[in-house]
C-alpha positions in Angstrom: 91.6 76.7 116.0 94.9 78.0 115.1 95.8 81.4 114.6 98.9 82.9 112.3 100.2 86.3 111.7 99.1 87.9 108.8 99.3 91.7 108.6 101.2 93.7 110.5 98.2 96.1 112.2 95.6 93.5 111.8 94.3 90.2 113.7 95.7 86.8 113.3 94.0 84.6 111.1 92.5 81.6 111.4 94.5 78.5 110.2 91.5 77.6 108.2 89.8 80.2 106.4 86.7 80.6 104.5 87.1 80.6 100.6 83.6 82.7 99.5 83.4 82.0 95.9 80.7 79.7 96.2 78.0 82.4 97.8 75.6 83.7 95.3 77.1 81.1 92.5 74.7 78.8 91.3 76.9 78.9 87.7 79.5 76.8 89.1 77.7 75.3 92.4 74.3 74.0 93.5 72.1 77.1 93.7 72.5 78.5 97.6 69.7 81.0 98.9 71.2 84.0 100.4 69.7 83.2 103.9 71.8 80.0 103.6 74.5 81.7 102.8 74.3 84.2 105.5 73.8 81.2 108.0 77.4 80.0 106.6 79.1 82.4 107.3 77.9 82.8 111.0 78.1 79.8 111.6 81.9 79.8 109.9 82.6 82.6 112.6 81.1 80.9 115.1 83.2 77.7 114.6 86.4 80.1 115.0 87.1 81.3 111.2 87.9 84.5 110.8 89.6 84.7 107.6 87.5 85.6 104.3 88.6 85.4 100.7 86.6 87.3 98.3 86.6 88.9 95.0 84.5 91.4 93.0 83.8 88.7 89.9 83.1 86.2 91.9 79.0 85.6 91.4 79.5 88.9 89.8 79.9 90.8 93.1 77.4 88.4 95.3 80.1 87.1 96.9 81.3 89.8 98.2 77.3 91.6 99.0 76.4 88.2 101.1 79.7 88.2 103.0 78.9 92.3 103.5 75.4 91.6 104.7 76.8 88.5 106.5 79.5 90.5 108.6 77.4 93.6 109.2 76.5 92.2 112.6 80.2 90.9 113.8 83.0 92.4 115.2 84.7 93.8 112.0 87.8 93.9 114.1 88.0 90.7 114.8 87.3 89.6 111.3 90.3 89.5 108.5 88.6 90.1 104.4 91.1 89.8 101.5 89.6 90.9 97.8 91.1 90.9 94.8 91.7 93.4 91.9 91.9 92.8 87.9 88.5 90.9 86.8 85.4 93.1 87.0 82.1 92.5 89.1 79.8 92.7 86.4 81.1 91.0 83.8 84.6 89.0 84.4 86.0 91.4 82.1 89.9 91.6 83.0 92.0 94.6 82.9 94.7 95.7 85.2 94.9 99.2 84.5 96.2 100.6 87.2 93.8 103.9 87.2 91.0 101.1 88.2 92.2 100.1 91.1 90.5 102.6 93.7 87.5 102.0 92.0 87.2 98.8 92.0 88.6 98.4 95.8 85.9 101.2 96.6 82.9 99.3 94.8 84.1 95.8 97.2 84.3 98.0 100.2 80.3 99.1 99.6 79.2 95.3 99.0 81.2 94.6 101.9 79.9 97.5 104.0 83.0 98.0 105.7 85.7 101.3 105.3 88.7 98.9 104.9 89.7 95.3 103.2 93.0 93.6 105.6 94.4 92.9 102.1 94.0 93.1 98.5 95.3 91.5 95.8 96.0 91.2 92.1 94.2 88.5 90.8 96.4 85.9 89.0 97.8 88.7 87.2 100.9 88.0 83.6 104.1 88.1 84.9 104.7 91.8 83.8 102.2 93.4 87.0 104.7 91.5 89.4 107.4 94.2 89.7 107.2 98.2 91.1 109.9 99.1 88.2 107.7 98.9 85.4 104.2 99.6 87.5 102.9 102.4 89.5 99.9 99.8 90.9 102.4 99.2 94.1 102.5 102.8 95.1 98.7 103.0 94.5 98.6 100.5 97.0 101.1 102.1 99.6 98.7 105.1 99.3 95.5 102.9 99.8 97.4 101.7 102.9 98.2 105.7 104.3 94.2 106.0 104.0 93.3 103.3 105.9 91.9 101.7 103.2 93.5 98.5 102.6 96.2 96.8 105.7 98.0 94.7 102.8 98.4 93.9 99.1 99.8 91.4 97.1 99.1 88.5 93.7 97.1 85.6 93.3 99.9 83.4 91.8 100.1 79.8 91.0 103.9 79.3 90.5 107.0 79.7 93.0 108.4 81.7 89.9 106.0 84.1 89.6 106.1 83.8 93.7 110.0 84.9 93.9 109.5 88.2 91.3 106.4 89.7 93.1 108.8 89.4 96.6 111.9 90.3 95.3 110.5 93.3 93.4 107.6 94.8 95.6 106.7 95.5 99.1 103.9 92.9 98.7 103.3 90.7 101.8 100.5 88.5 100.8 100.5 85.5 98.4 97.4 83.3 97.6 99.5 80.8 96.6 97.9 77.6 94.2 98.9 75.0 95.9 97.8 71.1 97.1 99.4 67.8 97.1 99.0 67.7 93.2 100.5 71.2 92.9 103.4 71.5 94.8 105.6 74.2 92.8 104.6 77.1 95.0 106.4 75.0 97.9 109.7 76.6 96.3 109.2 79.9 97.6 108.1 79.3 100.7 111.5 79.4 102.6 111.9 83.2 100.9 108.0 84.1 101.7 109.0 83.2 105.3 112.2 85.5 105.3 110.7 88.5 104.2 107.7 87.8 106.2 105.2 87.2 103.3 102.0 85.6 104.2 100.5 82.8 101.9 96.8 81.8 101.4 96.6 78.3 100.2 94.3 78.4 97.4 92.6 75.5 95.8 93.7 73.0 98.6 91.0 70.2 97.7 92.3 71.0 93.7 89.1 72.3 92.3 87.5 68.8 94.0 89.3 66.0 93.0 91.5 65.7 96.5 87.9 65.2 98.1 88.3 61.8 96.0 84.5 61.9 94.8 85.9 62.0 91.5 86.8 59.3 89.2 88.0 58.2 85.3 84.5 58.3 84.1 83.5 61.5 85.8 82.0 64.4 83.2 82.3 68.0 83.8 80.1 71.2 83.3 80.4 74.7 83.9 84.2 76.1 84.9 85.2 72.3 85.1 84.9 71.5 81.7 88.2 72.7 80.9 89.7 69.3 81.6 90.6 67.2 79.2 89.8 63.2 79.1 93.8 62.7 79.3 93.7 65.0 81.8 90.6 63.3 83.9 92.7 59.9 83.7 95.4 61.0 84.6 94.2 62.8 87.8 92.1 59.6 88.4 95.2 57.5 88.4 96.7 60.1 90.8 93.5 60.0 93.5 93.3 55.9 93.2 97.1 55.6 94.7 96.3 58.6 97.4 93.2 56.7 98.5 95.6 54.5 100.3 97.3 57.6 102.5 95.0 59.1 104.9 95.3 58.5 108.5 92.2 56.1 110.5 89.4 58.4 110.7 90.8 61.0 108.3 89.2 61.3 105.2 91.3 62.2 102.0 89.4 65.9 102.2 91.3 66.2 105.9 94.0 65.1 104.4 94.9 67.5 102.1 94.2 70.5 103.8 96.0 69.1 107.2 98.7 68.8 104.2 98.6 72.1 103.5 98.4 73.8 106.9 101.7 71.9 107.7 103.7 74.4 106.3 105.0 77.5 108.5 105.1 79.6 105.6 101.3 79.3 104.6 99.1 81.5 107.2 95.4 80.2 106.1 93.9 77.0 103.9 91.0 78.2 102.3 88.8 75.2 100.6 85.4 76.2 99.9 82.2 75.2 101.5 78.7 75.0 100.3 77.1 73.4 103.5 77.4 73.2 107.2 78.6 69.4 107.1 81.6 70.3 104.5 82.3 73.1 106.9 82.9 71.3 110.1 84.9 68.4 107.5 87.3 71.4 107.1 87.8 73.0 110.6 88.6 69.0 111.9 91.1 68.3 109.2 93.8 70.3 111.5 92.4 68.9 114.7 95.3 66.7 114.6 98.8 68.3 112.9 99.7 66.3 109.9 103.3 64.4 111.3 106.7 64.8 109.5 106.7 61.4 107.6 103.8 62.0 106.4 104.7 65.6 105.2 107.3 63.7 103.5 105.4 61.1 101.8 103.3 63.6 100.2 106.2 65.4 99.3 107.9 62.3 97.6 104.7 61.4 96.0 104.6 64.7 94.5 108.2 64.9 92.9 108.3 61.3 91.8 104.8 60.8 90.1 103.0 64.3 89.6 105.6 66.6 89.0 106.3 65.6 85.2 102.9 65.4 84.2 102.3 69.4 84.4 98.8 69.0 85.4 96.4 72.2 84.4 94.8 73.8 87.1 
């Protein structure tokens, strides 16, 4: 496993990390006990990962309880936790009032069971939360980082516009960044991320399931996945039949779009989700082998000359 800088006091992180919204979710995944959940995430750590995503709404805080009661016997040390702020635990409900934001980081820090997050982040707040000018939530933050609270902060973002304002008009140094070979906008901000030494989490790197190419035309959706449209089913459709073609002997389409997305220097952690020990390993081999230059650029090409145009929702 690779390991890439991340905060400035804290560990490096593992190039692939561990994307936690599935523990405790049996809404928007196949119901998972927590033993089995538990048993995840050693054997995640065990494998090498020690990057965690979390948040407080995901399963309505279990997410972030297993992953507490998960860690509880590790090295916290060694171990690097981001959470997020702006959606609540119990119900979803969104606000980004800044006067919520130590309690809300203090209720992720007791299902966590640990004194400190290594970063924490808005969670794909408007455009308005992405500047200090106009919001005091960036010098909350500086003062969550004097008390050894929190190591970094940042946005959940999804494009290289919203990317560029949050860099040039905070001290934020961590991005979870929406992107994946269908969604390549974020790439845009990457050569500034790297100058001023931002760190980007690749979110959604297997887009929401369709890049593992299980997927097809006359696929139906439930739960959180329902928000596609059929135009919008055919179209990605179209899009996975002509990737089928691209992945390397013994790579699977999976592998390939993470390797994809670890490619970049700019992005310090993939973080595709996992609901079982087979899916796991799928992810920690798809950098086994660094994704080559020409194929970097195919991807890229494929991206500008047949996705790009077609705005695809998320």
């Amino acid at each position: 496993m690779k390991y890439n800088p991340y905060t400035k006091s804290g560990p490096k992180v593992s190039e692939i990390g561990f994307g936690a919204w599935q523990l405790g979710n049996a809404s928007s995944w196949s119901p998972m006990s927590d033993s089995e959940a538990i048993y995840l995430v050693h054997k995640a750590i065990d494998e090498g990962i020690n990057f965690f995503d979390t948040a407080p709404n995901y399963a309505s805080g279990n997410s972030e309880r297993l992953l507490g009661e998960a860690i509880a016997t590790k090295d916290r040390s060694k171990l690097v936790i981001n959470t997020k702020f702006g959606h609540d635990a119990k119900d979803s409900h969104t606000d980004f009032s800044s006067s919520r934001i130590r309690s809300s980081l203090e209720g992720s820090l007791r299902r966590l069971k640990t004194d400190y997050v290594d970063s924490i982040i808005l969670h794909s707040p408007e455009r308005k939360y992405l500047n200090d000018r106009d919001n005091d939530h960036y010098e909350i933050f500086e003062t969550l980082k004097k008390e050894g609270k929190i190591l970094a902060y940042g946005a959940s973002l999804d494009h290289s516009s919203d990317m560029i304002e949050l860099i040039e008009n905070t001290k934020s140094t961590v991005i979870a960044a929406f992107f994946n070979i269908l969604h390549q906008d974020s790439r845009k901000a990457f050569e500034l991320a790297l100058k001023k030494d931002v760190r980007i989490i690749a979110k959604i790197p297997l887009d929401s399931g369709w890049l593992s190419g299980k997927y097809n035309q006359n696929s139906s959706f439930t739960g959180i996945r329902s928000r596609w449209s059929k135009a919008d089913i055919i179209n990605r459709a179209h899009l996975i039949d002509e990737l089928r073609a691209l992945p390397a002997e013994n790579q699977t389409m999976s592998q390939m779009a993470i390797a994809f997305c670890a490619s970049y220097p700019a992005i310090a952690t993939v973080i595709p989700g996992c609901v079982n020990t087979d899916q796991l390993t799928m992810n920690i081999n798809s950098v086994q082998i660094p994704m080559d230059e020409i194929s970097i650029k195919r991807l890229e090409s494929f991206y500008e000359n047949k996705v790009r145009d077609l705005n695809l929702p998320w």
